[in-house]
Structures are given as C-alpha cells and as structure tokens.
DRENLO-847963 format. One record per residue: residue in one letter; x negated, y negated, z of N, C-alpha, C, O, CB in turn; chain. Coordinates in steps of 0.001 Angstrom, whole numbers, plus 500000, padded with zeros to 6 digits. Last residue first. Glycine has a CB too. Layout:
! residues N
(a; (X; Y; Z); (X; Y; Z); (X; Y; Z); (X; Y; Z); (X; Y; Z); A)
...
***
This chain:
! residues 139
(x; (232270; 057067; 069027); (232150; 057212; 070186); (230723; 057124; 071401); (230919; 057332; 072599); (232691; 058221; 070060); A)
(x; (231833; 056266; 066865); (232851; 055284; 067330); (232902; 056059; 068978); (233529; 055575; 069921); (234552; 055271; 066213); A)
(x; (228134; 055367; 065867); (229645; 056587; 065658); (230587; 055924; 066708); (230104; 055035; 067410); (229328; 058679; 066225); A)
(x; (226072; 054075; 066181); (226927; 053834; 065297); (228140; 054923; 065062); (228849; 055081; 064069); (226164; 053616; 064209); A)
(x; (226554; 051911; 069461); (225905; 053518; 068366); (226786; 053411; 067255); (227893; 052874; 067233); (226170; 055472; 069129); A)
(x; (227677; 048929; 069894); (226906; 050292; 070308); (226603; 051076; 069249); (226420; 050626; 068118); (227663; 051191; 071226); A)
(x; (227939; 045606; 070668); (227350; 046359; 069634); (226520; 047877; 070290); (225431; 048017; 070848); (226261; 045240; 068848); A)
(x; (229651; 043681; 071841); (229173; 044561; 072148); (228474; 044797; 070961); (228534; 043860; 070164); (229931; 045388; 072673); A)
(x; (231854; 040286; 072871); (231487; 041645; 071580); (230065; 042072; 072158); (229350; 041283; 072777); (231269; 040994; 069500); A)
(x; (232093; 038548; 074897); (233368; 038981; 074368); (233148; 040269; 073024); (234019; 040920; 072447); (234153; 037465; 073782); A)
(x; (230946; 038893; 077901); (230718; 038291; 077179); (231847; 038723; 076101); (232689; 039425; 076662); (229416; 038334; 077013); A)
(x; (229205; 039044; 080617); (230633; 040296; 080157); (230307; 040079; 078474); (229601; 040862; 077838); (232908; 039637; 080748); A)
(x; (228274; 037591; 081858); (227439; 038479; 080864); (228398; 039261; 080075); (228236; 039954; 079071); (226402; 039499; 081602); A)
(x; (229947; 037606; 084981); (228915; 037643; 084293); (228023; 038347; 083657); (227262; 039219; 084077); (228542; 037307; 084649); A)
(x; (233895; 038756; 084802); (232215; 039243; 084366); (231037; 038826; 084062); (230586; 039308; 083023); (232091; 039743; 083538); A)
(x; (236116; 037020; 084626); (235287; 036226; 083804); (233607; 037099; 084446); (232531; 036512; 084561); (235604; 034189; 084188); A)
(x; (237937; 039240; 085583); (237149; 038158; 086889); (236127; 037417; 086172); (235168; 037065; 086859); (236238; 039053; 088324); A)
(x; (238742; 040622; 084445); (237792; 041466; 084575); (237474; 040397; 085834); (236870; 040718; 086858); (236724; 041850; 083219); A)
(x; (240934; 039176; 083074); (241387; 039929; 084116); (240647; 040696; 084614); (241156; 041595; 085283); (242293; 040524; 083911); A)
(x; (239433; 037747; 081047); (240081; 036993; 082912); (240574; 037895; 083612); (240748; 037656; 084807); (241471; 035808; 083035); A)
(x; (238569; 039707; 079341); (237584; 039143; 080025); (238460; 038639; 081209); (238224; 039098; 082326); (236739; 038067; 079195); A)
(x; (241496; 040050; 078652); (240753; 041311; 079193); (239607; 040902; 079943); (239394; 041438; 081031); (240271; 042286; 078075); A)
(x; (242048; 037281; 077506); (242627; 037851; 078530); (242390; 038767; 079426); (242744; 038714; 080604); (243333; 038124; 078239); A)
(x; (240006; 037035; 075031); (240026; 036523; 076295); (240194; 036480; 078045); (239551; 036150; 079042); (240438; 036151; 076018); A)
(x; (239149; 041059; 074377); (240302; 039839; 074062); (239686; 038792; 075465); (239161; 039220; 076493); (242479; 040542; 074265); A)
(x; (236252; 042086; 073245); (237427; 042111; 074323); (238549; 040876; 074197); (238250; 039748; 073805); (236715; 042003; 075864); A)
(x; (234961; 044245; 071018); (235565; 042650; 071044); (236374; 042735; 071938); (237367; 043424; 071706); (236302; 042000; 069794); A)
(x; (232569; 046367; 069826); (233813; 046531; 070328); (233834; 044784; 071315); (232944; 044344; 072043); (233903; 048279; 071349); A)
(x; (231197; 047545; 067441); (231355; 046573; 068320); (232708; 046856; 068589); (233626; 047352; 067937); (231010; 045199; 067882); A)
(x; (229363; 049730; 065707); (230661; 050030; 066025); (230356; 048774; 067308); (229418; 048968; 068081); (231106; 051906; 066409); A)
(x; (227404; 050347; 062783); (227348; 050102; 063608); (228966; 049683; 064499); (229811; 049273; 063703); (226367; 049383; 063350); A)
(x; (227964; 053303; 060625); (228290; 051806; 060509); (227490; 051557; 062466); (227159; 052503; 063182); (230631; 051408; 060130); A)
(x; (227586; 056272; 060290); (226562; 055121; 060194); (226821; 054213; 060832); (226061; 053992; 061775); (226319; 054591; 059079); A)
(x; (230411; 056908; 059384); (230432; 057608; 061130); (229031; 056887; 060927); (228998; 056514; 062100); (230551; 059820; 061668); A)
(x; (230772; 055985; 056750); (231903; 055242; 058011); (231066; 056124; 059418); (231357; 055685; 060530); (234256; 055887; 057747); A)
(x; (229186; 057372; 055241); (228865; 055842; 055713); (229704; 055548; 057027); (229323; 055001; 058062); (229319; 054656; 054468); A)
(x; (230658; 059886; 055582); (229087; 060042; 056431); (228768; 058597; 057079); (228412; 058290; 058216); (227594; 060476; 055211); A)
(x; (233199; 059710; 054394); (232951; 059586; 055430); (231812; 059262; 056372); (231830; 058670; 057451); (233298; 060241; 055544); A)
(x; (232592; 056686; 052083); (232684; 058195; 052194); (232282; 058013; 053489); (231589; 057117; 053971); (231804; 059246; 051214); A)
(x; (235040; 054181; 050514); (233631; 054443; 051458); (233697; 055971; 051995); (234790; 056441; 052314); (233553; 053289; 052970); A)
(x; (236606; 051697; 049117); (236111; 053005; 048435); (234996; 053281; 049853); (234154; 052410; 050073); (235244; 052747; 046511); A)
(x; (239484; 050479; 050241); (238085; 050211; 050443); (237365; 051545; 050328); (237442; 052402; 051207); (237819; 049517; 051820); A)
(x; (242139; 050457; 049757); (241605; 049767; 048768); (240006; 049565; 048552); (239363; 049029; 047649); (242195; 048630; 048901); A)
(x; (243853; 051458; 051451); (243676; 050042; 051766); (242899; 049494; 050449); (242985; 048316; 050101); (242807; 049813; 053240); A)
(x; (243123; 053954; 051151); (244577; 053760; 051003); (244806; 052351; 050616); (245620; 051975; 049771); (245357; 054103; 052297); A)
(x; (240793; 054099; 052263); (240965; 054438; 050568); (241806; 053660; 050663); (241534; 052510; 050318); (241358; 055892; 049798); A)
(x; (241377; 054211; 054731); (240206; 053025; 054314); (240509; 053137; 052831); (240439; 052084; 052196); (238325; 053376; 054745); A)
(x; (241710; 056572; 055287); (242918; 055290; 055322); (242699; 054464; 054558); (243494; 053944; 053774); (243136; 054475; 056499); A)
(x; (240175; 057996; 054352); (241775; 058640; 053850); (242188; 056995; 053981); (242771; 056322; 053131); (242894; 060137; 055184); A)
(x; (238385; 057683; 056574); (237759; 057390; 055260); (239175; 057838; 054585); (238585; 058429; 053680); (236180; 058310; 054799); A)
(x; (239939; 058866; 058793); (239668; 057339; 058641); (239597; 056879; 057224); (240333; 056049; 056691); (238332; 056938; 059311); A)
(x; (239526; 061355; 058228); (241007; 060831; 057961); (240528; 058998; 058305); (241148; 058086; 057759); (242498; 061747; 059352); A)
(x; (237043; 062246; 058121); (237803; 062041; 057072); (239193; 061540; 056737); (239798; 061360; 055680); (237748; 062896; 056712); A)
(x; (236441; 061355; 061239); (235924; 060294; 059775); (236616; 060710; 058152); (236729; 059908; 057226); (233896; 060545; 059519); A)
(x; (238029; 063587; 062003); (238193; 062146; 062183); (237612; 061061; 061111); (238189; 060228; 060412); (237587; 061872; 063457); A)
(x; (236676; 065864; 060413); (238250; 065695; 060669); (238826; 064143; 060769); (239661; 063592; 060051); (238610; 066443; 062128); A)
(x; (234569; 066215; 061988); (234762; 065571; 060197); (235947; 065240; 060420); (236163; 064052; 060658); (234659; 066646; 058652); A)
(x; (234854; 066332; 064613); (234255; 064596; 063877); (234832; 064511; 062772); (235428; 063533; 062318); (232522; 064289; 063443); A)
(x; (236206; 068646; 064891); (237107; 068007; 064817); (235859; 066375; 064403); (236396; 065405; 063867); (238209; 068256; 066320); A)
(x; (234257; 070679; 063254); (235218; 070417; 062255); (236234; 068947; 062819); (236853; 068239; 062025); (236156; 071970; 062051); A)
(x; (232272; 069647; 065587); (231509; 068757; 064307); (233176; 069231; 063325); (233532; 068300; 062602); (229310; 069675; 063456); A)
(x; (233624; 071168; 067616); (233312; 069767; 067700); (232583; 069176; 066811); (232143; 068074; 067139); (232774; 069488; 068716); A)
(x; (235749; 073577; 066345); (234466; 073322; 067053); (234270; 071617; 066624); (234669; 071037; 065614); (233078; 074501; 066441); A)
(x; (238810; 074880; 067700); (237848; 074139; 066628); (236653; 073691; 067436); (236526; 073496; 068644); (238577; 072761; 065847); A)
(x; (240541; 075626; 069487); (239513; 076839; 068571); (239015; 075861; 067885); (238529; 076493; 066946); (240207; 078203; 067483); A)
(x; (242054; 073641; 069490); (242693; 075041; 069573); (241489; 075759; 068415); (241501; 076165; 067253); (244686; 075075; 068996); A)
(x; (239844; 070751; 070141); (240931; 071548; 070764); (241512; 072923; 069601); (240865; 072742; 068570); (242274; 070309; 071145); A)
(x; (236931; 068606; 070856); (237950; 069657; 069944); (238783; 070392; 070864); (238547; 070623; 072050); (237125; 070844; 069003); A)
(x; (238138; 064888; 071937); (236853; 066452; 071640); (237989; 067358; 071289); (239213; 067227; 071314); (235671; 067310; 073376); A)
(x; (238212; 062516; 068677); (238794; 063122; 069860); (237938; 064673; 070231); (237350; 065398; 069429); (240526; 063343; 069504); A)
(x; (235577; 060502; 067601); (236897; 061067; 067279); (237154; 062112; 068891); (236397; 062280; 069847); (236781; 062111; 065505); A)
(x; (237753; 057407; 069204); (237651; 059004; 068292); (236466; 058803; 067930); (235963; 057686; 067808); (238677; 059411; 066854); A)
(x; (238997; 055291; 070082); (239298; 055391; 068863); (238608; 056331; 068042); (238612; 056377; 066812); (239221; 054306; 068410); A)
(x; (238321; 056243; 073083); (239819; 056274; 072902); (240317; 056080; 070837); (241360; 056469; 070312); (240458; 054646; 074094); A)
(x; (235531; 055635; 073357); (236048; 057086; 073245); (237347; 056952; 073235); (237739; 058085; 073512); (235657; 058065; 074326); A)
(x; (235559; 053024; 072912); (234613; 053826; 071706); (235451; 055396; 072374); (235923; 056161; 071533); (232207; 053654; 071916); A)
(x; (236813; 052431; 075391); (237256; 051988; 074062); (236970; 052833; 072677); (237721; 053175; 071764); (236650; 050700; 073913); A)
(x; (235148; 052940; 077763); (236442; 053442; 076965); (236537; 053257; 075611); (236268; 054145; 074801); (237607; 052850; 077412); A)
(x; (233309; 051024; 076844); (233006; 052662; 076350); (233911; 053341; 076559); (234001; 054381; 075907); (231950; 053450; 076939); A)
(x; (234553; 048591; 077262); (234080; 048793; 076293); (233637; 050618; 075888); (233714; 051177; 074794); (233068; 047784; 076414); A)
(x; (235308; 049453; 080044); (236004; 049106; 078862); (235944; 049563; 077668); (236625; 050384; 077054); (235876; 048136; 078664); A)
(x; (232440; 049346; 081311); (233471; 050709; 081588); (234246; 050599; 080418); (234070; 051501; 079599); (234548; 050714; 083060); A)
(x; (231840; 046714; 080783); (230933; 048195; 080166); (231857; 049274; 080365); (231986; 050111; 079472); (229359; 048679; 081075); A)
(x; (233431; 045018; 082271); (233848; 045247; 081010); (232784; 046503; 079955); (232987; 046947; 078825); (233877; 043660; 080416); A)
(x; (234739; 047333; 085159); (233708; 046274; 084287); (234129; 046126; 082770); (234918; 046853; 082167); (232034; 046878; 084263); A)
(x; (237239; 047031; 088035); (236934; 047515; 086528); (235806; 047058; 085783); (235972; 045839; 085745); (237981; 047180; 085675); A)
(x; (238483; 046509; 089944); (237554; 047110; 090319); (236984; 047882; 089156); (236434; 048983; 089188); (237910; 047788; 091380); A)
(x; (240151; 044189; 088773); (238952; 043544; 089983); (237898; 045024; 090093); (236695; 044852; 090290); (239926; 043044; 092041); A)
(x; (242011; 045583; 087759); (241525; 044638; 086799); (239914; 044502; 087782); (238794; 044739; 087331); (242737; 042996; 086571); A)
(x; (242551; 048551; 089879); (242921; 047342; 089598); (241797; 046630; 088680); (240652; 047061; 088818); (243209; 046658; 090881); A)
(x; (243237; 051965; 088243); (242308; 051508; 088807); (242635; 050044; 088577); (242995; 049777; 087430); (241061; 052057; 088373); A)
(x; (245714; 053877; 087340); (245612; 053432; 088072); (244660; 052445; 088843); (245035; 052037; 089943); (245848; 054074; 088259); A)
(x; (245442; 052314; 083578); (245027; 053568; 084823); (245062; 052899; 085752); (244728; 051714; 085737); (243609; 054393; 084891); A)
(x; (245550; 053489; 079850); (245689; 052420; 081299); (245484; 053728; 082207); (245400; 054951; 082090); (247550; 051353; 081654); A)
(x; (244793; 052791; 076449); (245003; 053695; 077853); (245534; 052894; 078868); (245917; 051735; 078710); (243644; 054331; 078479); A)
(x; (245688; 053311; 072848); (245032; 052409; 074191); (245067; 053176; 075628); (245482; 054334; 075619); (245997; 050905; 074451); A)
(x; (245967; 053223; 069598); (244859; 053382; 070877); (245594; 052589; 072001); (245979; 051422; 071944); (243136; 052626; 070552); A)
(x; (246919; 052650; 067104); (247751; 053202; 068076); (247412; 053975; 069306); (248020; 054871; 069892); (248449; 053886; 067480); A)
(x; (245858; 051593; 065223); (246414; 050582; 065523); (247399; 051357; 066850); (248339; 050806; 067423); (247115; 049847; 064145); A)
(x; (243279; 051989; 063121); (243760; 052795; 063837); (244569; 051498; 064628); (243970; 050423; 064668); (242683; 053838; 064558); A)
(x; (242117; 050489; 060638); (242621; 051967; 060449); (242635; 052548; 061307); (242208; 053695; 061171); (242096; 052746; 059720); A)
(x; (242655; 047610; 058566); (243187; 048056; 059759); (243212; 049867; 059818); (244071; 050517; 059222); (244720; 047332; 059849); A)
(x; (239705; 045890; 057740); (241295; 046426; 057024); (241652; 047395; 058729); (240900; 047649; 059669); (241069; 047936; 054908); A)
(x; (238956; 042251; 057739); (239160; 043446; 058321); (240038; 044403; 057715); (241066; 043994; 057175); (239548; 043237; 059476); A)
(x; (236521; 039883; 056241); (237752; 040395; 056248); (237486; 041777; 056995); (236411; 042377; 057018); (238378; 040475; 054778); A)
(x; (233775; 039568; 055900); (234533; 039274; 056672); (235344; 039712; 057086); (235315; 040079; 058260); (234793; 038687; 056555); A)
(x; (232420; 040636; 053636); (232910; 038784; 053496); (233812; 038457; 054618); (234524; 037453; 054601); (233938; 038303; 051929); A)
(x; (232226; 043153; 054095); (230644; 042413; 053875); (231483; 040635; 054031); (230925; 039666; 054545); (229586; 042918; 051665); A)
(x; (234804; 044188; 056795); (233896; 044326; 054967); (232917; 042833; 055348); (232874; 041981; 056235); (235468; 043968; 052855); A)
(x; (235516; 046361; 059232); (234717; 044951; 058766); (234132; 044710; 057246); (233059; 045120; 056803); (233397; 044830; 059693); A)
(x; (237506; 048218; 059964); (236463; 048051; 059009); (236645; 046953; 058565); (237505; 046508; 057805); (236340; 048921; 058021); A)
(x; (239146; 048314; 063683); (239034; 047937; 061638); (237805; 048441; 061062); (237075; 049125; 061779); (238906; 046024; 061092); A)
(x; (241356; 049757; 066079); (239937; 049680; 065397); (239923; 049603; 063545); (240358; 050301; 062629); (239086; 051206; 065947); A)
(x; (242508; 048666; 069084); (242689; 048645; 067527); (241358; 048647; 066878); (240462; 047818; 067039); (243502; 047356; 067010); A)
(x; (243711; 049294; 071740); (243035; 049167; 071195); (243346; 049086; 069812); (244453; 049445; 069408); (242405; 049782; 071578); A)
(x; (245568; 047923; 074980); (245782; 048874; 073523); (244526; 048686; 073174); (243869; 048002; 073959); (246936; 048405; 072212); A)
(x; (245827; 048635; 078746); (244867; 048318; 077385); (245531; 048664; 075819); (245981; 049796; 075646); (243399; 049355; 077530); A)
(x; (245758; 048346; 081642); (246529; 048947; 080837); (245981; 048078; 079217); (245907; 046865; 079022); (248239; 048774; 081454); A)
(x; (244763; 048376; 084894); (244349; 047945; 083426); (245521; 048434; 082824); (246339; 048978; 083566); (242910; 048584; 082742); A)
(x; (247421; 046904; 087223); (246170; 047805; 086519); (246166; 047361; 085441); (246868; 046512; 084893); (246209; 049341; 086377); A)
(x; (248948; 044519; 087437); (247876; 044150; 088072); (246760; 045788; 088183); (245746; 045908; 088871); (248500; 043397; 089637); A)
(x; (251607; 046048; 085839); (251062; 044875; 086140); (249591; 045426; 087403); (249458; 046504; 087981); (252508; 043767; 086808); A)
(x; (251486; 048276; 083363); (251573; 048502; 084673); (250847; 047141; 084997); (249701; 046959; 084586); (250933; 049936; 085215); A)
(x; (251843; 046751; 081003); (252750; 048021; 081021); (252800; 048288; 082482); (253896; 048520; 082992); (252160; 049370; 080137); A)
(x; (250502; 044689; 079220); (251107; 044752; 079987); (252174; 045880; 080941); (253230; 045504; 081449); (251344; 044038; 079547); A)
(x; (247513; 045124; 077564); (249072; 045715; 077265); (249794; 045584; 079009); (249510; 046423; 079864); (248989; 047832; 076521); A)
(x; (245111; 043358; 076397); (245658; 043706; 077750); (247256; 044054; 076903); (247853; 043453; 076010); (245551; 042185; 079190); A)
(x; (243006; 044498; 073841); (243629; 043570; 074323); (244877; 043932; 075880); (245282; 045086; 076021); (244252; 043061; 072947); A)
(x; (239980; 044968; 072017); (240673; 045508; 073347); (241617; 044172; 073697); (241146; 043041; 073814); (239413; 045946; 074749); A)
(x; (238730; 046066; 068494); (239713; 044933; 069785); (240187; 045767; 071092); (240638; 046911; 071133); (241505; 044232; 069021); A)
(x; (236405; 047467; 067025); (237733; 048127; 068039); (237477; 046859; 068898); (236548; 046593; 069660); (237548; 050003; 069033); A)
(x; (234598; 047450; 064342); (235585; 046531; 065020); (236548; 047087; 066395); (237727; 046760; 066260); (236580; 046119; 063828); A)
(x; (232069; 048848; 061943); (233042; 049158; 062493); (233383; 047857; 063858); (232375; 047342; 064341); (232746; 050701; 062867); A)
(x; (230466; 046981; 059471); (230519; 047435; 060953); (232171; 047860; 060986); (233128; 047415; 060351); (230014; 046039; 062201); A)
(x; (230745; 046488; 056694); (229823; 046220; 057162); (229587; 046534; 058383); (228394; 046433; 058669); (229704; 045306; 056973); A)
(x; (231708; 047802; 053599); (232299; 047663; 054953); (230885; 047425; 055600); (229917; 048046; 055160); (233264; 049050; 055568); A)
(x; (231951; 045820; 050338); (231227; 047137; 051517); (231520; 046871; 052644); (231651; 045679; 052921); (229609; 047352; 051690); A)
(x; (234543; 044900; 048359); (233504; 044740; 049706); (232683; 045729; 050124); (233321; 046780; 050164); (234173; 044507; 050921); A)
(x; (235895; 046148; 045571); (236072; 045631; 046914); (234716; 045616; 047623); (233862; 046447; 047312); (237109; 046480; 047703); A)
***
C-alpha cells in the first residue's frame, strides 16, 4: 500500500444548535496517490459563541485539538497519553491496510479543510480560504 503523505481533519457544520457553531470533525491519512483512509470519525464540538463572532483560525486549531491527542488524565503523564494516541491511530491505520509506525504518523504534516458551508457561516473570511497546513502533530 501507499505511504501516507499528510494527515486530513475535515470540519463540517453539524447542525445541532442553529445559528452557533456546532462542528463534527473527521480526521484521515492521506496516502501518496491520494486516497484517504478514515481514522477518527467521532470529533466535533459546538459552543455557545455565534458563526459571525468565530474565525476560521479559531476553527481550524480547534480542530487540531479536538482530533488529539487528548491532555492526560488519571495519573498519566502527557507523553504515555500522545503514545497512547498515535498508537491507537497507527492500530487503525493497520486495520485499513496502511503499514505506518506511530513516530511517522505524529511527523506527518496535519491540514485541516473547512467545508464550504463552515467558510459561509464564518461570513466567507477574507483569506479564510478552505485548507491550512500546521505542525506536524495533530495538535
């Protein structure tokens, strides 16, 4: 199979509380020919704050901190909960068929893609624009 070439987290509008944000996310591995495999599909947030008083930089770095890895909790220290995360990513990514060890997956470079909809409900943001490219860890 492919080499994964960047990490992917979509932001798309979840309708849940009208006229706040309310967001899912979804984050892939991009292989070298394109294709995506899917290894988190159960991100997203919302919040009292309206579409108008939101940027799409705020978004977007939500985003990187809503698909992990998460900060540590009951006594763990914050490099067992990273591994933790890139090893259960790198778990999925197997599953799917795409051989890659954790260290590469927390490397990759990590874009994050706003849906159309997320851009119109930002107020079409000049510059907003629809993909990012940040650090290479997902947060």
């Amino acid at each position: 199979m492919t080499a994964i070439s960047r990490l992917v987290t979509s932001v798309e509008v979840d309708d849940q509380a009208a006229g706040t944000v309310s967001v899912s996310a979804r984050l892939e591995a991009e292989l070298a020919d394109g294709t995506r495999v899917l290894l988190l599909d159960d991100r997203g947030w919302g919040s009292s704050q309206r579409w108008a008083a939101t940027s799409a930089a705020d978004v977007r770095e939500t985003a990187r901190v809503v698909v992990g890895p998460d900060e540590p909790s009951g006594g763990r220290s914050q490099e067992d909960t990273e591994a933790g995360h890139w090893g259960s990513l790198q778990r999925i990514a197997r599953q799917q068929g795409v051989v890659v060890d954790a260290a590469t997956l927390r490397r990759l470079p990590h874009d994050v893609v706003l849906s159309r909809e997320v851009l119109a409900r930002l107020g079409g943001e000049p510059g907003a624009g629809g993909v990012t490219t940040g650090p290479g860890r997902c947060r």
